[in-house]
C-alpha positions in Angstrom: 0.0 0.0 0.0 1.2 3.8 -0.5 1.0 6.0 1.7 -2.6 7.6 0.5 -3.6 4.6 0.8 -2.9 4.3 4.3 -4.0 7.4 5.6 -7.6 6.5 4.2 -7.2 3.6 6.2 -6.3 4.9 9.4 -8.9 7.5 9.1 -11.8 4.7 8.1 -10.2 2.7 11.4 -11.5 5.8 13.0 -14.7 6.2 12.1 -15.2 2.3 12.0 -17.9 1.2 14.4 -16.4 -0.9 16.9 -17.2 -4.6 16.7 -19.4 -6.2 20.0 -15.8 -8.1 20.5 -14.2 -5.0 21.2 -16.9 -3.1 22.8 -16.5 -6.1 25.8 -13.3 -6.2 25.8 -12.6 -2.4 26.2 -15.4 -3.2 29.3 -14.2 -6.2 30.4 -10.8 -3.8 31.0 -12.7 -1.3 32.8 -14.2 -4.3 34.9 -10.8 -5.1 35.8 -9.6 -1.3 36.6 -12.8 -0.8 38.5 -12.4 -4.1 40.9 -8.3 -3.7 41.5 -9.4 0.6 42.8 -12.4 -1.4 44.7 -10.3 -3.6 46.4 -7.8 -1.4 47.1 -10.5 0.9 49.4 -11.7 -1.9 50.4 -8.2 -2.9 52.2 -7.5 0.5 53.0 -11.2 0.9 54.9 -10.3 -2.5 56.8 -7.1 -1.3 57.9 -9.2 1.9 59.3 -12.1 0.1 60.9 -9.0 -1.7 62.8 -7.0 1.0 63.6 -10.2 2.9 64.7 -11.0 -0.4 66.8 -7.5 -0.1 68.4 -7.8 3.2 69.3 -11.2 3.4 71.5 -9.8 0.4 73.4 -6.9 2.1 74.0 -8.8 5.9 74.8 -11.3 3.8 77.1 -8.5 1.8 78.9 -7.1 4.9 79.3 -10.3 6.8 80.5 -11.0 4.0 82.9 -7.6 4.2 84.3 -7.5 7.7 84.8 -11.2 7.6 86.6 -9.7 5.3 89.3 -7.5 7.4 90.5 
């Protein structure tokens, strides 16, 4: 192909309406994108619910210690 040729190619490819193929893979890749930033919160709220936990044991400990005195 020459080079004219080409650049009616690549500008059909453009304006080519995406196969159903295509259209679920691009969404099968947003799936992914979606669920890895999902899990990630997901970890990170677990961690905070924990250190949360931790920390109003330790404040009421600490509260009920000081009230004995």
């Amino acid at each position: 192909m020459n080079l004219i040729q080409q650049l009616i190619e690549a500008v059909k490819s453009v304006f080519r309406i995406p196969s159903a193929d295509e259209i679920a893979i691009r969404e099968l890749e947003e799936a992914k994108r979606q669920l890895l930033a999902m899990q990630t919160a997901k970890d990170y709220a677990t961690r905070m619910v924990e250190y949360n936990m931790d920390r109003c044991r330790r404040l009421t400990a600490y509260v009920a210690k000081s009230m004995e005195q």
